[in-house]
C-alpha positions in Angstrom: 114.3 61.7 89.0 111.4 59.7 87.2 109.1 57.8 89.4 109.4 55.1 87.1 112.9 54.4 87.8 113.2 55.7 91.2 110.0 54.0 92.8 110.1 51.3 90.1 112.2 48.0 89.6 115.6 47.0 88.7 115.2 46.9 84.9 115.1 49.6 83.6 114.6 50.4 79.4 113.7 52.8 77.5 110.2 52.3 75.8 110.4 55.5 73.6 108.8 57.9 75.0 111.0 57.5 78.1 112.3 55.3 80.7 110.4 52.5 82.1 111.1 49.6 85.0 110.1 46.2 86.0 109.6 44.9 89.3 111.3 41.0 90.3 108.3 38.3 89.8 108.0 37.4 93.9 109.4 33.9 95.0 111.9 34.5 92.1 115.5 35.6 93.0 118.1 36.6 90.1 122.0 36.0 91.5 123.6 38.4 89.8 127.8 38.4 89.9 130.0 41.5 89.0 134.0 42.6 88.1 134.6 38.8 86.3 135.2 36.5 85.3 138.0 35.7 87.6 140.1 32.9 86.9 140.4 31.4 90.9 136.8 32.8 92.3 134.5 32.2 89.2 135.4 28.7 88.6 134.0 28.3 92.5 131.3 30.2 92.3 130.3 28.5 89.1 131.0 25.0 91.4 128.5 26.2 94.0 125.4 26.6 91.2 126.0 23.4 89.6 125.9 21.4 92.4 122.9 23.7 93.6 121.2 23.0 89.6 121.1 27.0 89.7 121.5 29.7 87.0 122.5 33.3 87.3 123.6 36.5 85.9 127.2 37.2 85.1 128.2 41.1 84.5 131.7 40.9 82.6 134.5 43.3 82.4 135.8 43.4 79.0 139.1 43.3 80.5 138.9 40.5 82.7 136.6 38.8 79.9 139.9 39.1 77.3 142.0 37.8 79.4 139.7 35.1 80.8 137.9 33.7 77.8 137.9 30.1 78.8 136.2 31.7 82.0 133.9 33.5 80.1 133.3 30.1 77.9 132.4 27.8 81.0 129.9 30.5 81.8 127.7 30.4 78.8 128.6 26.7 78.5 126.6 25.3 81.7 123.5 27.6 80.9 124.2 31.1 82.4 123.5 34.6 81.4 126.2 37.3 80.7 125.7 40.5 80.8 128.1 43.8 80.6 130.1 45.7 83.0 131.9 48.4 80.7 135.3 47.1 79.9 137.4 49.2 82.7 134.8 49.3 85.2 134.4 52.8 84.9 131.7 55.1 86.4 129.7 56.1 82.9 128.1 59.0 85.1 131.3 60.7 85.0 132.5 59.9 81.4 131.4 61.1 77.8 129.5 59.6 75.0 132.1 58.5 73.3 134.0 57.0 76.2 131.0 55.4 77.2 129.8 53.9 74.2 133.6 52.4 73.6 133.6 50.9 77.0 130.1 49.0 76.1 130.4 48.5 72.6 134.2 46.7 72.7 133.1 44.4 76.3 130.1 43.7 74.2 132.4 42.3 71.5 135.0 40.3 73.6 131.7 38.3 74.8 130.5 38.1 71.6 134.2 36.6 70.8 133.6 34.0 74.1 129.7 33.2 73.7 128.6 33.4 70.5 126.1 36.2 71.6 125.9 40.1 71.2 124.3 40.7 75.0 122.4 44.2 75.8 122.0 43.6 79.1 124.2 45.9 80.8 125.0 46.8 84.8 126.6 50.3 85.6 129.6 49.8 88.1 128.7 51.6 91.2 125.3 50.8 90.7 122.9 49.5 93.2 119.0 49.5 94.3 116.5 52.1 91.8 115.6 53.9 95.0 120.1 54.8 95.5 120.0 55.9 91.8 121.3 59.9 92.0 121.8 62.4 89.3 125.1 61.1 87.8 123.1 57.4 87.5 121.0 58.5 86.1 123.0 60.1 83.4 124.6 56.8 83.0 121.6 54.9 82.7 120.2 57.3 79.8 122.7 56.7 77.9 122.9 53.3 78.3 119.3 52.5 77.7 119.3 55.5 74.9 121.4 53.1 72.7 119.4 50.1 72.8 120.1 48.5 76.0 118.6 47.4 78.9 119.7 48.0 82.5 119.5 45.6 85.4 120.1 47.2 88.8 119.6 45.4 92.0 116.9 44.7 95.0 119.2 43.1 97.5 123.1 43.9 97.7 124.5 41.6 99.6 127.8 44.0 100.2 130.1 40.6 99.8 132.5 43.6 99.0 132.8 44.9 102.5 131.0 42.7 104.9 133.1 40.1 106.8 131.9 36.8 107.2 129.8 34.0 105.1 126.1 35.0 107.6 126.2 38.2 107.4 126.3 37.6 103.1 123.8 35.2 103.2 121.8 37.3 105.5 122.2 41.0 103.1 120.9 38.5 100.0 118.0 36.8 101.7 114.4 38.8 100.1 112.0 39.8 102.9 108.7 38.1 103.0 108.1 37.0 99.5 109.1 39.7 97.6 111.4 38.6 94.5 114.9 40.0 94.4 117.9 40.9 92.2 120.6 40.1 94.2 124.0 41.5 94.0 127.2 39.9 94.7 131.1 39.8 92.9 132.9 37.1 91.5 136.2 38.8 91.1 137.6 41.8 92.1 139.2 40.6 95.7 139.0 37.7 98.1 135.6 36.3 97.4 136.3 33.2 99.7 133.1 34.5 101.9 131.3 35.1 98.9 131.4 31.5 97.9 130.7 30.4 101.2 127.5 32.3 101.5 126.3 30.7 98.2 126.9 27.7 100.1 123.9 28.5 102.6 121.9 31.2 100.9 120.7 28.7 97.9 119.4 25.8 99.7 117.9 28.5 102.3 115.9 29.9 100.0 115.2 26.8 98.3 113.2 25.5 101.1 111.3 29.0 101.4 110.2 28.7 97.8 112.0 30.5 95.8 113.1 29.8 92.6 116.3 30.8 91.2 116.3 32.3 87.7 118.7 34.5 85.1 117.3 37.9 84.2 115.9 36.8 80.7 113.9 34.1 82.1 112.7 36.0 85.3 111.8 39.3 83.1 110.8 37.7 80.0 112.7 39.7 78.1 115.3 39.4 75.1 118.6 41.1 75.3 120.7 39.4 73.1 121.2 38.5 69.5 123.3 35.6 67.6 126.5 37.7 67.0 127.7 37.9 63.5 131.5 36.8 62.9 132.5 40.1 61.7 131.9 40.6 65.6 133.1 37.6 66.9 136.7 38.2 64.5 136.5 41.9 66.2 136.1 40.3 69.5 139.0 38.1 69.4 140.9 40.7 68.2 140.7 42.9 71.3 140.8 40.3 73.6 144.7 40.0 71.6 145.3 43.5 71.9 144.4 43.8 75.8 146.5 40.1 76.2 149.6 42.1 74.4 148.4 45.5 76.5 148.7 43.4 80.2 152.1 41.5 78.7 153.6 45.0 78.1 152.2 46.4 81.3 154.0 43.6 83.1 157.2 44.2 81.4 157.4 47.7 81.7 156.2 47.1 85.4 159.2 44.9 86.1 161.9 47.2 83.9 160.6 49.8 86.2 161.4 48.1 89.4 165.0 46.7 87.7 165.5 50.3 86.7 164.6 51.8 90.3 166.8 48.8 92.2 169.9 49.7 89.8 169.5 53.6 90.6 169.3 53.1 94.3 172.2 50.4 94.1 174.1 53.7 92.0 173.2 56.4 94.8 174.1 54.1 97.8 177.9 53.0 96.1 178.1 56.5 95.0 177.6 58.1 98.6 179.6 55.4 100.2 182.5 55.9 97.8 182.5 59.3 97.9 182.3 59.4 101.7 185.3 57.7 101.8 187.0 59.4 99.0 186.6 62.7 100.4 188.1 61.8 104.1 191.6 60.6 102.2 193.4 63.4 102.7 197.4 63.4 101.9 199.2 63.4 105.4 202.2 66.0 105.8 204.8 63.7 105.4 202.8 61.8 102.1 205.8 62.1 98.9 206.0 64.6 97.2 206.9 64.9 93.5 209.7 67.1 92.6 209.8 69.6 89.9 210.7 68.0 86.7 209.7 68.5 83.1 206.5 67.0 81.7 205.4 66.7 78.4 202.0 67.7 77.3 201.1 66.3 74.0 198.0 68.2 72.3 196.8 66.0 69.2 194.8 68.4 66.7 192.9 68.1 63.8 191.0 71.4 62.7 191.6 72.8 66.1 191.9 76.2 64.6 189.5 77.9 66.5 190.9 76.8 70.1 194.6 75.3 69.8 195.7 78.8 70.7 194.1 79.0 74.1 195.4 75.2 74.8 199.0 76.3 74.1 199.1 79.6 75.8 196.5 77.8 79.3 199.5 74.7 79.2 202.7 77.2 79.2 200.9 79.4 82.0 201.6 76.7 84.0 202.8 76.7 87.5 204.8 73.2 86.8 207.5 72.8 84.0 206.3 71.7 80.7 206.8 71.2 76.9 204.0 71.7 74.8 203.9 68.8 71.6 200.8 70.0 69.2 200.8 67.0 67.0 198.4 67.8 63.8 197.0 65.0 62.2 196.6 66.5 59.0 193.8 69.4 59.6 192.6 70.7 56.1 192.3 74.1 58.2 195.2 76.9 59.4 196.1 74.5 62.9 199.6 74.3 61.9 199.4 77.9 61.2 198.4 79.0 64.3 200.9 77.6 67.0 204.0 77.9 64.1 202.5 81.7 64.7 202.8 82.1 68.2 206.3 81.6 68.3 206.2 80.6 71.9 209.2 78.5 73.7 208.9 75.1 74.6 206.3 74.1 71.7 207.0 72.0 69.0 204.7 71.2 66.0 204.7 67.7 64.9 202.2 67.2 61.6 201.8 64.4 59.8 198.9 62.5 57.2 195.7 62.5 58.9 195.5 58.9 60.9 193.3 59.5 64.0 193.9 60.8 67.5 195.5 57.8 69.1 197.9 57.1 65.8 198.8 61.6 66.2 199.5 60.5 70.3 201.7 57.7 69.3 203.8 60.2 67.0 203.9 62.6 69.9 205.2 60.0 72.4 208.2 59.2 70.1 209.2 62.4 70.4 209.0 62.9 74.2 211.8 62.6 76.5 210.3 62.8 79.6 209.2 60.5 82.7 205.7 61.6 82.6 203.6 62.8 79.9 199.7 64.6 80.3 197.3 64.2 77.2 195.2 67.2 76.3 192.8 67.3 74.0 192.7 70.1 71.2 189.9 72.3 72.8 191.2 71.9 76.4 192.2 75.0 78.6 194.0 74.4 81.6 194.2 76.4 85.1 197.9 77.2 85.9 198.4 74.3 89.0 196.7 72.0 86.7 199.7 70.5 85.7 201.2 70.0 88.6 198.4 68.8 90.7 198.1 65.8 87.8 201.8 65.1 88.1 201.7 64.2 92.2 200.1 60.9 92.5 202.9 59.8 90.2 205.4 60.2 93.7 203.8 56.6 94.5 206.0 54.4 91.8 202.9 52.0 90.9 200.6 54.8 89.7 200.6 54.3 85.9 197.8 56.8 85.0 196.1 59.5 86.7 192.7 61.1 85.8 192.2 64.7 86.3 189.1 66.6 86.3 187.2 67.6 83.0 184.9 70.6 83.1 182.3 72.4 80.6 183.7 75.4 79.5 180.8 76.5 77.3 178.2 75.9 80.0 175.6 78.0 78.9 172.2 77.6 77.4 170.3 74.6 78.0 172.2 72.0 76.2 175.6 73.7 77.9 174.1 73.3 81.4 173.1 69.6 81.1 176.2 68.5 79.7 177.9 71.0 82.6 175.6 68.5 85.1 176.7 65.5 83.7 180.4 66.4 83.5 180.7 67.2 87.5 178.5 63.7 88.3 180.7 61.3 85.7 183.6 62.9 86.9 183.2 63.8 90.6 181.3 60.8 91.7 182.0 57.7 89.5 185.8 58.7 89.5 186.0 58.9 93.1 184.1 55.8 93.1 186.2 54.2 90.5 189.3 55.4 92.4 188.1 53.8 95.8 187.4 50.9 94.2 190.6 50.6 92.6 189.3 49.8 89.1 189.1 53.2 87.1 187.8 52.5 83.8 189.4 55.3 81.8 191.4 58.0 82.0 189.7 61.3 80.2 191.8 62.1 76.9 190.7 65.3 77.8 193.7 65.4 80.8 195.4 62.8 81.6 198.6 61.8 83.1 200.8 58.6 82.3 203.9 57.8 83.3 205.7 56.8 80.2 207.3 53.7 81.0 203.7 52.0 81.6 202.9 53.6 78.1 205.6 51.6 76.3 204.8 48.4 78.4 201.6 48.5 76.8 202.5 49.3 73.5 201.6 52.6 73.7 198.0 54.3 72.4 195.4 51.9 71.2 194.4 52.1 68.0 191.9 49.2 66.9 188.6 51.2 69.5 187.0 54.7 69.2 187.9 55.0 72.8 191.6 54.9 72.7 191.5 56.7 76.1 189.4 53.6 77.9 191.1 51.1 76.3 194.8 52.6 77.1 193.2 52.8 80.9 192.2 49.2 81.0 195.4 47.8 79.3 197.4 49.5 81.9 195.1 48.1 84.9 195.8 44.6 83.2 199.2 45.4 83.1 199.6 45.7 86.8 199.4 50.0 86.9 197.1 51.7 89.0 195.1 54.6 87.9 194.1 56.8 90.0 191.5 60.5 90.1 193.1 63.6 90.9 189.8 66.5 91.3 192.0 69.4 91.6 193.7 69.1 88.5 190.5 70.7 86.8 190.6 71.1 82.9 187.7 73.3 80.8 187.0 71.7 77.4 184.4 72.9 74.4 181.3 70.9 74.7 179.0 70.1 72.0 177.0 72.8 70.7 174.4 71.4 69.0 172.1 68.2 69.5 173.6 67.0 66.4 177.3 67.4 67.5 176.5 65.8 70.6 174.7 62.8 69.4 178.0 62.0 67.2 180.2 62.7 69.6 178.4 60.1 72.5 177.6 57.6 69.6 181.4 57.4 69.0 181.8 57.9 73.4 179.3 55.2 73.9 180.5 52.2 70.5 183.8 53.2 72.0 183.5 51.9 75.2 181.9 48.7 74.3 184.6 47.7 71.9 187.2 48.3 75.1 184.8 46.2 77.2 184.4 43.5 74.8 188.1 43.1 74.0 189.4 43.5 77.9 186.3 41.3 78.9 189.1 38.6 80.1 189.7 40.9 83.0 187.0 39.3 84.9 189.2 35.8 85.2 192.7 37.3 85.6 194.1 38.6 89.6 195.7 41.8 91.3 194.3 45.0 89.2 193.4 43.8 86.0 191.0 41.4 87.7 189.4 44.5 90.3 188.8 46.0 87.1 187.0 42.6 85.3 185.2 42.0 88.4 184.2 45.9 89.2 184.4 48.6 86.5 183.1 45.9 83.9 180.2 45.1 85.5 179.2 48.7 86.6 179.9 49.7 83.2 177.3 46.9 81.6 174.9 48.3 84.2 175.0 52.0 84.5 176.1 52.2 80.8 174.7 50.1 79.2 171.3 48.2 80.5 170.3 51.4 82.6 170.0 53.5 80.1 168.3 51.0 77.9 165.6 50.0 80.4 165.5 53.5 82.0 162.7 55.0 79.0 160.1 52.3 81.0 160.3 55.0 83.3 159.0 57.8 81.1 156.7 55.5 79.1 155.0 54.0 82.5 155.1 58.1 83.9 153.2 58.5 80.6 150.5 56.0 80.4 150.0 56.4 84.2 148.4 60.1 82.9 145.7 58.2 82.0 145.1 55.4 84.3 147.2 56.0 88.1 148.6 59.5 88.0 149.9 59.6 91.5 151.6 56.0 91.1 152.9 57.6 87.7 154.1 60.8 89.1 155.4 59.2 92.3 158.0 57.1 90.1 159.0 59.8 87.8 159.5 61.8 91.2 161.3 59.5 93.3 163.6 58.4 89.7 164.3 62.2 89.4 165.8 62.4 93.3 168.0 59.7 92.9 169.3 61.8 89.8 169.4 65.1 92.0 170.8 64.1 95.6 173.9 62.5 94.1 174.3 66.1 91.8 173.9 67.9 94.4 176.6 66.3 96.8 178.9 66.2 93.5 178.5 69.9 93.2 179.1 71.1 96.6 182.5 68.9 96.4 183.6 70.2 93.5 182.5 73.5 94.4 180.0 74.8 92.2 177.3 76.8 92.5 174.1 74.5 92.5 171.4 77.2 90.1 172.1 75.6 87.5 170.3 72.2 88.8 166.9 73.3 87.9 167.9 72.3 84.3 168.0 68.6 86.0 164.1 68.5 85.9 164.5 69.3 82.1 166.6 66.3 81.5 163.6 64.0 80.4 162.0 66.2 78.2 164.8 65.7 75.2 168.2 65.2 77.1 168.0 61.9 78.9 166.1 60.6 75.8 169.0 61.1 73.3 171.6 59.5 75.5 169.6 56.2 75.5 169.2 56.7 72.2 172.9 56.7 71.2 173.1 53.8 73.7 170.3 52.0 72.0 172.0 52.5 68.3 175.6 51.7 69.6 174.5 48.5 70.6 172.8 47.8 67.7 175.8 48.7 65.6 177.8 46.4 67.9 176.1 43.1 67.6 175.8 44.1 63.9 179.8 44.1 64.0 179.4 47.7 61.6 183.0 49.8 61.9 181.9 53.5 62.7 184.0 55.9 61.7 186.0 58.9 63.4 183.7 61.6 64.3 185.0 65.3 64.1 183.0 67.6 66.1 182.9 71.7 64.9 184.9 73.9 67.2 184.3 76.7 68.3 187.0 78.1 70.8 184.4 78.6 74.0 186.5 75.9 76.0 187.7 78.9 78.4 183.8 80.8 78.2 183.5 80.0 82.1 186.9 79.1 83.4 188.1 80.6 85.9 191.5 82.1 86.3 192.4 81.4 83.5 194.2 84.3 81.1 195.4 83.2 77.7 197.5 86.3 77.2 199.7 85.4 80.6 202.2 83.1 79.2 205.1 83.0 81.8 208.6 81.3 81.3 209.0 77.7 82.6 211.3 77.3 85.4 213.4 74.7 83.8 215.5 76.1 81.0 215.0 74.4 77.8 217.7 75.9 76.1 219.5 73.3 77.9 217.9 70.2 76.9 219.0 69.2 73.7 216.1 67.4 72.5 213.3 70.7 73.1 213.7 74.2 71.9 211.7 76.9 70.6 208.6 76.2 68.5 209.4 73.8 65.9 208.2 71.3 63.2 208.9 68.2 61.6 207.2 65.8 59.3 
């Protein structure tokens, strides 16, 4: 440590051929104020000198200076000195060149921006007396002084930061003897009521001692600043707009963060609750029973080729008596050719011009002649007491719809396993939810049972939303029919395979349901179960499907930025956000008993996952307030519905129990136009 610094004064320069120091004059004391300006504290502090006809030295943040310039503007109006305080209050010890020479050179602008002046007169944070100055200070102070600047430490600290009370202030600032003094106090950075207090008695103390009260420049003699040019002043005011915008978007993404974090909790409590109660209704003994009697299964297909087999064959392997409708809605591929092929009893082939899943579900329904009916999608396998499991609720005559439970089939890989995750949460937990709460939103096209009278009440399969199967669910509820989730009528259907596929297939999912919410939105005013499903689903839908996911990526951009300026705050929220994803998984795979290794992939989610769906929630509200018309999206199959179902054998096709032969309206594997 050089003698000249360590045993010298509290300016310290560099003369060239090394550092140098000067001593305070005696009689002369230099108030010096660090961390402002501060919009309540300054403004007081700056009261106190007036009225005392004293001057002093102001070290600025560059921060607090941008967003405080008529602060800053009062100080070099009334006569004071400003000096620097790097513009994050950083320790330039412990940082590089460049970081250090940013931190100086964009505080020096925003004060060139508020006073007209380019100042050199800089004070290391953390700094104190020449005799405290270490290894890492001294680092600092090289290259501080190394560029051109001047450094002003201090001979007093009057420890305003930690000290209690206005005396003991005064008494840490007050110079022994005669001997001058820099004198260090704070103008922001906390409370700094005491602070101004001590002013209050320290000035006129020291007043009638002698001592005269003087900035730096005057009580050095030196020169530390220069007229600044506009270039710099223009350069000035430009960061002091950039860190105004930087704090505007910290708050916002602040406050998203805490809406986000209130809905999730608000999810995970109603989710537990629900399902708590959910999973204690248990059918007593004497609960009704539905007799046998035959269902329909309609299977709408459009280039199903690769997976309408296993559909067929999974639906006639069931335990419960059934006829199998494979409507094709004009495939430009071999679907017809497949089930005519098969040559199975109880199926019949309707095809007809290619007009969309919900028109090739009206065309089955005219041709059904049963009570209830169960939609299956294409790509769906089913397990043989599928069937019949979906049929029961229907014993209670107001049921209109029932929900069974859709499962990933092709669950592995990475993609498979988050989609796998997502399936047993939407369906385990919101169902049961839903189903408590009497308002379920949407019965899965993927299996789903209707009774058919409540179909024709409603006119049967909407056709004017992407989301025929949320819409038909909601006009039923407004119709007066309950829907209802069954969980052990499980069905395994062909997930996306690709991220492309998937995006498609959720942008249609995600437009789709905000057309049915938009044109059932007058649920909210009406009573009985259309208005449970206004006042309930609706709402929850908005939330957890709509403004969730669109606020949720303030979560990953504050975990982001908080790399560089809080990383435990940071990581604590990405943490904490990531358990309220994981308890309720956990909870919805141990009811729906499955095995819980695949839940490390829930960690993952963030990285590309969780991003894409608020993506496709992003653009489908876009495209709805645009009013565009998206179009029917087709997803490539590839027969893997059944990859990881179990007990399920396509080959085992065994004979209903009801004989068809003696129904006049079903036979053996037909087809009509």
């Amino acid at each position: 440590m050089p003698e000249t610094v360590h045993q010298g004064g509290p300016l310290v320069g560099d003369t060239g051929s090394g550092l140098s120091s000067r001593s305070t004059p005696d009689r002369t004391v230099v108030l010096t104020f660090d961390d402002g300006p501060d919009p309540e504290w300054t403004p007081k502090v700056l009261d106190v000198l007036r009225r005392n006809e004293v001057k002093a030295t102001f070290f600025v943040t560059g921060a607090n200076a941008a967003q405080h310039q008529d602060v800053l503007e009062r100080v070099h109006a009334e006569g004071h000195e400003v000096g620097l305080h790097t513009f994050t209050h950083i320790d330039l010890g412990k940082v590089g060149d460049t970081r250090a020479r940013v931190e100086l050179g964009q505080t020096g602008l925003v004060v060139a921006s508020g006073t007209g002046e380019f100042s050199r007169l800089v004070r290391p944070p953390y700094s104190n007396r020449p005799d405290a100055v270490d290894d890492e200070d001294l680092a600092g102070i090289e290259r501080i002084t190394s560029a051109g600047n001047l450094v002003l430490l201090s001979d007093l600290d009057s420890e305003d930061w930690r000290t209690p009370g206005a005396d003991a202030i005064a008494a840490n600032s007050t110079p022994k003897d005669d001997k001058g003094a820099v004198v260090l106090m704070h103008d922001g950075g906390g409370d700094r009521s005491q602070t101004v207090a001590a002013l209050e008695k320290l000035i006129p103390s020291l007043k009638e001692r002698g001592f005269a009260f003087q900035t730096a420049r005057d009580a050095f003699g030196v020169s530390h600043s220069r007229p600044a040019t506009a270039a710099e002043r223009a350069e000035g005011t430009a960061v002091s707009l950039a860190v105004l915008f930087s704090r505007f978007v910290t708050e916002v993404l602040t406050w998203l963060v805490v809406i986000s974090s209130v809905l999730a909790l608000a999810r995970a409590a109603v989710l537990l609750v629900t399902t708590a109660i959910h999973a204690r209704r248990k059918p007593g003994k004497h609960a009704p029973r539905l007799r046998p009697q035959m269902v329909t299964v309609l299977v709408p297909a459009y280039n199903e080729e690769a997976g309408v087999e296993a559909t067929v064959r999974t639906i006639l392997s069931s335990t419960w008596p059934v006829h199998v409708i494979v409507i094709d809605d004009g495939s430009t591929d071999r679907t017809s050719e497949v089930v005519q092929g098969l040559r199975l009893p109880n199926v019949t082939l309707v095809r007809q011009r290619n007009a969309g899943k919900a028109a090739a579900l009206n065309t089955g329904l005219r041709h059904t002649r049963t009570e209830l009916v169960v939609m299956v999608d294409g790509d769906t396998v089913l397990e043989p007491e599928t069937v019949g499991n979906l049929v029961q609720p229907f014993a209670d005559h107001e049921v209109g719809a029932v929900s069974g439970n859709a499962k990933v089939g092709n669950r592995s890989g990475l993609l498979g396993r988050w989609q796998h995750i997502e399936y047993v949460i939407g369906f385990n937990l919101d169902r049961r939810m839903y189903d408590v709460m009497q308002c379920m939103p949407t019965v899965p096209g993927a299996v789903g049972g209707f009774r058919v009278e409540a179909l024709r009440e409603v006119g049967g399969v909407p056709e004017d939303t992407l989301a025929e199967d949320t819409d038909l669910t909601m006009a039923l509820e407004r119709a007066g029919w309950s829907a209802v989730y069954e969980e052990s009528a499980r069905a395994w259907t062909e997930a996306p395979a690709s991220l492309g596929q998937l995006w498609r297939q959720r942008y249609r999912w995600c437009y789709g349901t905000l057309q049915a919410m938009w044109k059932h939105r007058g649920a909210i005013f009406e009573r009985g179960l259309g208005g449970k499903l206004g006042r309930r689903a609706l709402p929850y839908l908005f939330l957890y499907q709509v403004a969730l996911p669109v606020l949720a990526p303030a979560i990953d951009v504050f975990a982001v930025l908080s790399l560089w300026t809080d990383p435990v705050a940071g990581a604590l929220a990405w943490l904490g956000f990531l358990a309220l994803q994981l308890i309720p998984a956990v909870i919805a795979f141990r009811l729906d008993g499955e095995r819980l290794r695949p839940l490390w992939a829930v960690a993952l989610q963030p990285i590309v996952y969780r991003q894409l769906m608020y993506l496709v929630v992003i653009q489908s509200v876009i495209t709805a307030l645009a009013g565009a018309v998206l179009p029917w999206q087709k997803l490539k199959r590839t027969g893997s519905a059944a990859q990881d179902a179990p007990e399920i054998d396509e080959r085992t096709v065994p004979l209903s129990r009801v004989d068809l032969q003696r129904s006049p309206h079903l036979g053996r594997a037909s087809h009509s136009a």
